[in-house]
C-alpha positions in Angstrom: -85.0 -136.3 103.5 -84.6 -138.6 106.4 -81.5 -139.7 107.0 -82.6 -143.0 108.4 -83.0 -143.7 105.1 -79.4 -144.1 104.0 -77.8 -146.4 105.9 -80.3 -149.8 104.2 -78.6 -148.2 100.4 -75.3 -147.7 102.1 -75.2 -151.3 103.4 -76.9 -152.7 100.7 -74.5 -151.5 98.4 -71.5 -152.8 99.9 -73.3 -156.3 100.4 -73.9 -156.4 96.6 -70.3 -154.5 95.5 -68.8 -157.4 97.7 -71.0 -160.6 96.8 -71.0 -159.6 93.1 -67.8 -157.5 92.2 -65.4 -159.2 95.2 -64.7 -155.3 95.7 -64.9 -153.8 99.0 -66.2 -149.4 99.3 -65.4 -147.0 101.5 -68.3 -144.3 102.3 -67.2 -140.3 101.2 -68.7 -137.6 102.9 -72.4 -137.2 102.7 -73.9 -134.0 101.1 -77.4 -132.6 100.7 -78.0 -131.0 97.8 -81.2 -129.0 96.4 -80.3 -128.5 92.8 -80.9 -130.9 89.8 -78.6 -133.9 89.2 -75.9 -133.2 86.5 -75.6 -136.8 85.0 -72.1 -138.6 85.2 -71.4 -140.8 82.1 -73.8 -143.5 83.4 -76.9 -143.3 85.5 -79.1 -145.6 87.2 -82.6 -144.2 88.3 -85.1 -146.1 90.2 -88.7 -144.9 91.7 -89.7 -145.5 95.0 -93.4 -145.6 95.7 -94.9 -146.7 98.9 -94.4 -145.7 102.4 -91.0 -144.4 100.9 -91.4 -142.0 97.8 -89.0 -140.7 95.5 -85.9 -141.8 93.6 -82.4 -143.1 94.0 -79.7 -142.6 91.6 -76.2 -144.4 91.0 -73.9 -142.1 89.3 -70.2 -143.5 88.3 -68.0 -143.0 84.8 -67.8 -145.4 82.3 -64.2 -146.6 83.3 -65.9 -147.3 86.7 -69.1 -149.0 84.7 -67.4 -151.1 82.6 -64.4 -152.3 85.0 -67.6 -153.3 87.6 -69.6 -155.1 84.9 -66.2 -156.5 83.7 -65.7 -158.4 87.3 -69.3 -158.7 87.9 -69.3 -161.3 84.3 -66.3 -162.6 84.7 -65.1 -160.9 81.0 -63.3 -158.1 79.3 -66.1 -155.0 78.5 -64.0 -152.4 76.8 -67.4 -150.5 75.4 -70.4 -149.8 77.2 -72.6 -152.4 74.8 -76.2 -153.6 75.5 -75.4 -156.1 77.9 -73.1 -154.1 80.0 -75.7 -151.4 80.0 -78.1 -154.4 81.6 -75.4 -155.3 83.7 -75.0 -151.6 85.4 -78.9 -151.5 85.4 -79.5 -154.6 86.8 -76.6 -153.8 89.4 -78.6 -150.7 90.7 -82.1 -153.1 90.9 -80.2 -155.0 93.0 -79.0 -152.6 95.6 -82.4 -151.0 95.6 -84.2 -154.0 96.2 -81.8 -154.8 99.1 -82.0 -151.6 101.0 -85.9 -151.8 100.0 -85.8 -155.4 102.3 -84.6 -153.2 104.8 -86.6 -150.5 104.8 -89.7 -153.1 104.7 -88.3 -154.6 107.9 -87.9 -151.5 109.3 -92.0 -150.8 108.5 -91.5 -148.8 105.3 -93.0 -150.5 102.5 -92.4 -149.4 98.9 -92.8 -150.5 95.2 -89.8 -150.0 93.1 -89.8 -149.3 89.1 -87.8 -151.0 86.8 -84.1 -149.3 86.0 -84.0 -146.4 83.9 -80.6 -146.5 82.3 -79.2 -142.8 81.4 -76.1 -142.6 79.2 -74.5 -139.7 79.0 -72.9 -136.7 81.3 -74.2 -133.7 81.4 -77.7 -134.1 81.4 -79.7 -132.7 84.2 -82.1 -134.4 86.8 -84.4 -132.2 88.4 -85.8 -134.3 91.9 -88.3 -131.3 92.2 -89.1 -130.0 96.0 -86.9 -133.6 96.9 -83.9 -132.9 98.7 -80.8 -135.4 97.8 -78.8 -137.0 100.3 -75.8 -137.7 98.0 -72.8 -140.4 99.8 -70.7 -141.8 97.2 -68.8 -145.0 97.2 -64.9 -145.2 96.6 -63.4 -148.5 95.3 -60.2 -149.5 93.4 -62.4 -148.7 90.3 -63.4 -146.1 91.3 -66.7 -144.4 92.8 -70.4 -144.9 92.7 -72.5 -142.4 93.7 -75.7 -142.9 95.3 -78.2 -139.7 94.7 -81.1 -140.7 97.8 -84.4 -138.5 96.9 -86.5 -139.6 99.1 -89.4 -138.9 101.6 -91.5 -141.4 103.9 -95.4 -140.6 102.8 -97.9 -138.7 104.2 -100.1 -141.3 104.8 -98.3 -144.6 105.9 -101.5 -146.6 105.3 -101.5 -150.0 103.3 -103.0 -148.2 100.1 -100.4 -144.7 100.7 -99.5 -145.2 96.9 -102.7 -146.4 95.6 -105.0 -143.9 93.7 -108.6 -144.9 93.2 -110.4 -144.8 89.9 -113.7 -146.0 89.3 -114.4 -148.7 86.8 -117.0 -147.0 85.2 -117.9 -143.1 86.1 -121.5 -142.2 86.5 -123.2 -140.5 83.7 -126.7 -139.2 84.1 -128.6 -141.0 80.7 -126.8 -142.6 77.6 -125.1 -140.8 75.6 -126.1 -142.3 72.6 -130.0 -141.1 73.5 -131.6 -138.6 70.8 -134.0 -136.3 72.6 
């Protein structure tokens, strides 16, 4: 994991948390941990593909969920329904797409997925052979915890993430032939 990869989330956090929830973060200590991701009550996964690989996760409890979608829309949530679900997604998409303006600057393109939205603690998250740089982020409601699993690629090259596939493979005679 390079660490260089942090501060862009960090940053980009607090620039949304602040723009969007009028809630200022502190950063907690950084970690580095090896073993799967045990899920807090809400989870936000993205993929990283690119000159940047891997995943970032956003971990926070539902009080924290629903009191930052409460502020970001300007109403009371007091269950975690379908549009605060898209709210907490759509919050993570955000961030990512931030820190992945400043990565870009920075000459590390990637492509991000759309959110995956986990509900539920206690599930586990295996990152593989990715090591997690793990920083959370306190606020009044709370803390958001940002899971970093990722690597820059092998191959920084415009097509790093692209795989080839030919359009139609090469087959000696037809198949429909009888002989």
């Amino acid at each position: 994991m390079n660490v260089m990869f942090l501060n862009p989330f960090v940053e980009a956090a607090n620039d949304v948390l602040r723009a969007e929830a009028q809630l200022s973060v502190t950063r907690g200590n950084l970690s580095l941990q090896k073993s799967a991701l045990t899920t807090d009550d809400v989870t936000v996964l993205i993929s990283m593909v690119g000159h940047v690989q891997g995943a970032v996760l956003y971990s926070l409890s539902n009080a924290t969920g629903l009191a930052l979608v409460s502020r970001m829309m300007s109403r009371v949530f007091v269950e975690f329904d379908g549009l605060a679900q898209s709210g907490i997604a759509e919050l993570g998409n955000v961030i990512t797409g931030r820190a992945s303006v400043k990565l870009s600057e920075a000459g590390y393109e990637a492509a991000l997925s759309p959110p995956t939205l986990l509900i539920g603690k206690g599930a586990a998250i295996s990152t593989l052979d990715f090591e997690r740089l793990v920083v959370p982020l306190n606020s009044d409601y709370g803390s958001v915890v940002i899971h970093l699993a990722l690597r820059e690629s092998a191959d920084r090259g415009p097509g790093a993430a692209a795989i080839t596939v030919s359009a139609r493979p090469a087959v000696g005679g037809s198949l429909w032939s009888h002989t």
